[in-house]
C-alpha positions in Angstrom: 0.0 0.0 0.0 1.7 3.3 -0.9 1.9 5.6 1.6 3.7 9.1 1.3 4.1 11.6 4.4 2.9 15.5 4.8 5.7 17.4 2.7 7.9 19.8 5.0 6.9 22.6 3.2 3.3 22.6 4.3 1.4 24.7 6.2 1.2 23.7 9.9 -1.3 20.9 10.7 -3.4 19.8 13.5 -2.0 17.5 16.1 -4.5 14.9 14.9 -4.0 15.4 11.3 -0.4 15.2 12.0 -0.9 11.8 14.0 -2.4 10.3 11.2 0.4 11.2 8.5 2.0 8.0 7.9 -1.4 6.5 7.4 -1.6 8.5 4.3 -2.4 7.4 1.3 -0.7 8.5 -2.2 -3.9 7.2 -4.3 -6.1 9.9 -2.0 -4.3 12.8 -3.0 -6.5 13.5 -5.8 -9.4 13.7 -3.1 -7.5 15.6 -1.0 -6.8 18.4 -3.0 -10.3 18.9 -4.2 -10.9 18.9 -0.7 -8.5 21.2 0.1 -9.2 23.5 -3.1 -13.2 23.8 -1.8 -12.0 24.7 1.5 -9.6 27.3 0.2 -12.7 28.8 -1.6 -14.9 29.2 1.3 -11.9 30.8 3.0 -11.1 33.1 0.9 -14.6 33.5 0.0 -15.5 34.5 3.6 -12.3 37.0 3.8 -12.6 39.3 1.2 -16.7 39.2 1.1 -18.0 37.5 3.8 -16.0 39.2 6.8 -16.3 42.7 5.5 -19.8 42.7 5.2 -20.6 41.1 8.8 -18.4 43.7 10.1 -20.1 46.4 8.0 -23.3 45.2 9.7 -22.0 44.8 13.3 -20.5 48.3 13.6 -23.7 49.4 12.2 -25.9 48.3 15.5 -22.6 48.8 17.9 -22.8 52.2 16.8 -26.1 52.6 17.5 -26.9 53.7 13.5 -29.7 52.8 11.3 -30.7 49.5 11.1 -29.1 48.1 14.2 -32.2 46.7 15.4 -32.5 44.9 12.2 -29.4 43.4 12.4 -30.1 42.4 16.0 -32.9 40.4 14.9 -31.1 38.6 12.4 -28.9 37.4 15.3 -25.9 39.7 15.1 -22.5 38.3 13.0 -20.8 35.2 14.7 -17.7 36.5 13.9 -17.7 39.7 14.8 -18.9 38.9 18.0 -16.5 36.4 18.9 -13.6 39.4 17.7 -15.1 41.3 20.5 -15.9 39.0 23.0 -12.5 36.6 22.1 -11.7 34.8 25.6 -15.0 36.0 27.8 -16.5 33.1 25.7 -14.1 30.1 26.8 -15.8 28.6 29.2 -14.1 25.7 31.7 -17.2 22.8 32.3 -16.6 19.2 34.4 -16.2 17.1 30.5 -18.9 14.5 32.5 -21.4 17.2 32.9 -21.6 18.0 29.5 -23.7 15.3 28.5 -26.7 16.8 26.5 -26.0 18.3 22.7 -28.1 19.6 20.0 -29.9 17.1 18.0 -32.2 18.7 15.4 -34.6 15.5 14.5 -36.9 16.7 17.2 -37.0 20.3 15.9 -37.5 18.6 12.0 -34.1 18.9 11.2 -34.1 22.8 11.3 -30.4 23.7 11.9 -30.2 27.5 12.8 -27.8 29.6 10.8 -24.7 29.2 12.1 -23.3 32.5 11.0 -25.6 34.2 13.7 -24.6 34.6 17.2 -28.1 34.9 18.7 -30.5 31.7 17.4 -34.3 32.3 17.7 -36.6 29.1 18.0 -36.8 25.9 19.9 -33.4 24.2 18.9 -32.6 24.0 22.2 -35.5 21.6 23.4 -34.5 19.1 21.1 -31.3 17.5 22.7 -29.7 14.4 22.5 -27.5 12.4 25.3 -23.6 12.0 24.3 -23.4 9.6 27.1 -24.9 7.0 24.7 -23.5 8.7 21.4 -21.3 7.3 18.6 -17.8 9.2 20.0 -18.4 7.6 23.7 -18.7 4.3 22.2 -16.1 4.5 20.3 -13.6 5.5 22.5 -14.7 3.0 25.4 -15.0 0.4 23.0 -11.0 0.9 22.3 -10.3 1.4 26.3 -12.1 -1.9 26.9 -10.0 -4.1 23.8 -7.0 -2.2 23.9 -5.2 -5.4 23.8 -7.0 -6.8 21.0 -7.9 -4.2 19.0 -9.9 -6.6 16.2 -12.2 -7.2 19.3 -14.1 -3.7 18.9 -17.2 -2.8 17.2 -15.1 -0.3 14.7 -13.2 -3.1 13.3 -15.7 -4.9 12.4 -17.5 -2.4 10.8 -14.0 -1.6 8.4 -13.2 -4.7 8.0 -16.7 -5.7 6.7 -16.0 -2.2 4.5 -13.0 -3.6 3.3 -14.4 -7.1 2.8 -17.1 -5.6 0.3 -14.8 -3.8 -1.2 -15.5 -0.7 -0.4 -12.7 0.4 2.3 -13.4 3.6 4.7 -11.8 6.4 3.8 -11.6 9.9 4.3 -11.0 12.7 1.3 -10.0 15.6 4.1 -7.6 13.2 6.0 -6.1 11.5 2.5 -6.8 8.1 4.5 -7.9 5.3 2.6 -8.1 1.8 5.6 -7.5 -0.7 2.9 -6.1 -3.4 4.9 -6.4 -4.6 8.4 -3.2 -3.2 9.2 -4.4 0.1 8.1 -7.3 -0.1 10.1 -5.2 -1.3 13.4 -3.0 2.0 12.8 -6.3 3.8 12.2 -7.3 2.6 16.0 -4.2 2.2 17.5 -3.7 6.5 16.7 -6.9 6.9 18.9 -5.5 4.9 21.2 -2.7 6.8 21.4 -5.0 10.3 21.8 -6.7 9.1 24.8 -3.8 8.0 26.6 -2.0 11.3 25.9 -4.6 12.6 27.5 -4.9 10.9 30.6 -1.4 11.1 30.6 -0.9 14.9 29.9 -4.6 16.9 30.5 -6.4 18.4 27.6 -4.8 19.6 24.5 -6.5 22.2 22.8 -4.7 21.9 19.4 -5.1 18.2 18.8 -7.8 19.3 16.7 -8.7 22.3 14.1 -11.7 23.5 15.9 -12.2 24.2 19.5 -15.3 22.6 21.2 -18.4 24.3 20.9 -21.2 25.2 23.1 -24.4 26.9 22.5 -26.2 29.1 25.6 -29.7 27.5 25.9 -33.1 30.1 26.9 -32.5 28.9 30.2 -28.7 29.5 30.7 -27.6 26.0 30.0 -24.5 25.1 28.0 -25.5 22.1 25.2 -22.3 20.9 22.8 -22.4 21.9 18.9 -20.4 21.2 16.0 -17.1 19.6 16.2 -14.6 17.7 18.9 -17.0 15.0 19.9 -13.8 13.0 20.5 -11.9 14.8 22.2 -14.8 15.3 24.4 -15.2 11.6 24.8 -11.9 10.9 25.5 -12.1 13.7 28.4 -15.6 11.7 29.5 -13.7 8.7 29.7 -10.0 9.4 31.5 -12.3 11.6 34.1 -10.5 15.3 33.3 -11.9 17.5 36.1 -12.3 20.1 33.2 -12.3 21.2 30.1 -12.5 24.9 27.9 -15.3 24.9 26.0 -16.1 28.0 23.4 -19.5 29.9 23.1 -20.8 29.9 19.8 -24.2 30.7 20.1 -27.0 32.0 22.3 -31.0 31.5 22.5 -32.4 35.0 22.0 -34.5 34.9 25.0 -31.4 34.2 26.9 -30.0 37.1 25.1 -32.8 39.3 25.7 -33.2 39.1 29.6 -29.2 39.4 30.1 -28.5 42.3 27.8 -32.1 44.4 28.8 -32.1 47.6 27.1 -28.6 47.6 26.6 -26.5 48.0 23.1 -23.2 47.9 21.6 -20.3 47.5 24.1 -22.8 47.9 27.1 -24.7 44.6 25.5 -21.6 42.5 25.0 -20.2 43.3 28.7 -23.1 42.1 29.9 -22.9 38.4 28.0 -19.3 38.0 28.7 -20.5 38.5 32.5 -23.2 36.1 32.4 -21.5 33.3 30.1 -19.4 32.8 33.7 -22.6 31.8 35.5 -23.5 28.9 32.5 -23.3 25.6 33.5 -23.8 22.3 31.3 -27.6 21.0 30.3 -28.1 17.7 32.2 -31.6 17.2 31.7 -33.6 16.0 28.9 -35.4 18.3 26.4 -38.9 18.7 25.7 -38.6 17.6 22.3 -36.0 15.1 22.5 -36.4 12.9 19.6 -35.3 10.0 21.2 -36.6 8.2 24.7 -34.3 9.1 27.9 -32.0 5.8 29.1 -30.8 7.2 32.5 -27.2 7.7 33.5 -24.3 5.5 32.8 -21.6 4.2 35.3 -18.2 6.2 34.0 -15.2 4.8 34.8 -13.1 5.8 38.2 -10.9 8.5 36.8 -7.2 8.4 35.6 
C-alpha cells in the first residue's frame, strides 16, 4: 500500500492530522486536494466578502446607527462577535457534565444559521445524550480491547467495509483503511490520543476547531459542532475540566441578560453572564429520542 508523508513545506497541521500522517495514502491525493481547493474557496470567500460585510453590519448596531435593530434580529454576526468577546467566551465545564447536545430531529431537522450569534426558536429543546452517542462508544469500545484491537465494534464495521470492497476512507484526511493493518493504525492512533490525555490533560490543538457550546433560553450550556472525541476521550479518562467556546445564544437568553442595553454595554453584559453557565443535564422537551438514565463512568485516571 503506498503511503507518502505530509511534505515539510506545508502549512502547519493539527496534532490529529499530523498523527495520522504516515497512514496517508498516495492514491487519495487527488481527493485531498479537491478537498482542500473547496475549502480554500470558502476561505477566501469568507475573507474578502463575507468578513467585511458582517463587520459592516456589526459596527452598524454597535454604533447605534440605522438598522441596528434589524441586524439584531437577524442574530448579530458570529464572527464579529467572537472578535469582540475573544476569551470572555471560553468557558471551563466538568467534561462528565456535559452530557446533553443539540440534535435537530426533534426540531424537523431545522439547523439555525450558524453564522448568527443569537438563534431564535426551539433548537434547544431538542437535545440528545452524548453519554450514549457514537464518539463515547467509540472511544470505550478501544479502552475496553485495547489489547485486542480486532475485538471492537469499529473493526468490524471496516473490516466488513474492506471485505465488500469498499474500504473507509476519508478525502480531508487522505486516509484510505484498505487493509487490516491500516485499520489497526487507524485505531491504535486513537489509542494513542486518549492515553495522551490521561497522561498529559487536555490539548487544545489536537484538533482544528475548539469545542463548541451553545447558551440554551434557560442559561444552560448544550455541545455543537465539532470535537466529539476529544470530548469523549475527556468523559472517559475523568478530566476535572475542560474549555469549551460559546458559539451561540438563544435570543430569550440574550434578551433578559442584555435588557435595554447595546453595543459595548450589550456585549459586557454576556461575557459576565456566560461565567454563570453551567452544562444541560436534563432531557429536552422535544428530544427525539426516549431518555435511558445515567451511565456508570469509569473511576478517573
Amino acid at each position: 500500500m503506498a503511503r507518502v508523508s505530509q511534505p515539510h513545506s506545508s502549512p502547519r497541521l493539527p496534532a490529529d492530522e499530523v498523527a495520522f500522517s504516515d497512514l496517508v495514502d498516495r492514491r487519495m491525493e487527488g481527493a485531498v486536494r479537491r478537498a482542500r481547493w473547496q475549502a480554500e474557496l470558502r476561505d477566501a470567500f469568507q475573507r474578502h466578502i463575507g468578513a467585511p460585510l458582517e463587520e459592516a453590519l456589526f459596527r452598524r448596531w454597535a454604533d447605534g446607527k440605522a438598522g441596528g435593530g434589524w441586524i439584531e434580529r437577524r442574530g448579530l454576526p458570529r464572527r464579529s462577535v467572537e472578535t469582540r468577546l475573544g476569551s470572555a467566551l471560553v468557558v471551563h465545564v466538568d467534561p462528565r457534565e456535559l452530557i446533553r447536545d443539540l440534535n435537530v430531529k426533534g426540531v424537523g431537522g431545522r439547523r439555525p444559521f450558524s453564522s448568527a450569534f443569537i438563534w431564535d426558536g426551539d433548537w434547544d429543546q431538542s437535545r440528545g445524550d452524548l453519554r450514549r452517542g457514537s464518539r463515547y462508544r467509540f472511544i470505550s469500545d478501544l479502552d475496553l480491547h485495547r489489547a485486542d484491537l480486532t475485538q471492537t465494534e469499529r473493526f468490524r464495521q471496516y473490516r466488513s467495509r474492506l471485505q465488500s470492497g469498499n474500504p473507509w476512507s476519508s478525502h480531508r484526511q487522505g486516509l484510505l483503511l484498505d487493509s487490516e493493518e491500516a485499520i489497526l493504525a487507524y485505531l491504535k492512533t486513537y489509542l494513542g490520543f486518549l492515553d495522551a490525555m490521561a497522561r498529559d490533560g487536555f490539548d487544545s490543538e489536537l484538533g482544528k476547531d475548539d469545542l463548541g457550546v451553545a447558551v440554551t433560553r434557560d442559561g444552560r450550556l448544550l455541545k455543537v459542532n465539532r470535537g466529539l472525541h476529544r470530548l469523549a476521550m475527556a468523559q472517559r479518562v475523568g478530566l476535572r475540566s475542560i474549555p469549551v467556546v460559546v458559539r451561540a445564544v438563544h435570543r430569550q437568553w440574550w434578551q433578559r441578560v442584555v435588557k435595554d442595553a447595546s453595543g459595548e454595554a450589550a456585549l459586557s453584559r454576556v461575557a459576565e453572564a456566560l461565567t454563570r453557565c453551567t452544562p444541560e443535564t436534563e432531557p429536552g422537551e422535544l428530544d427525539p429520542g426516549e431518555e435511558l438514565g445515567p451511565i456508570d463512568w469509569p473511576a478517573p485516571r
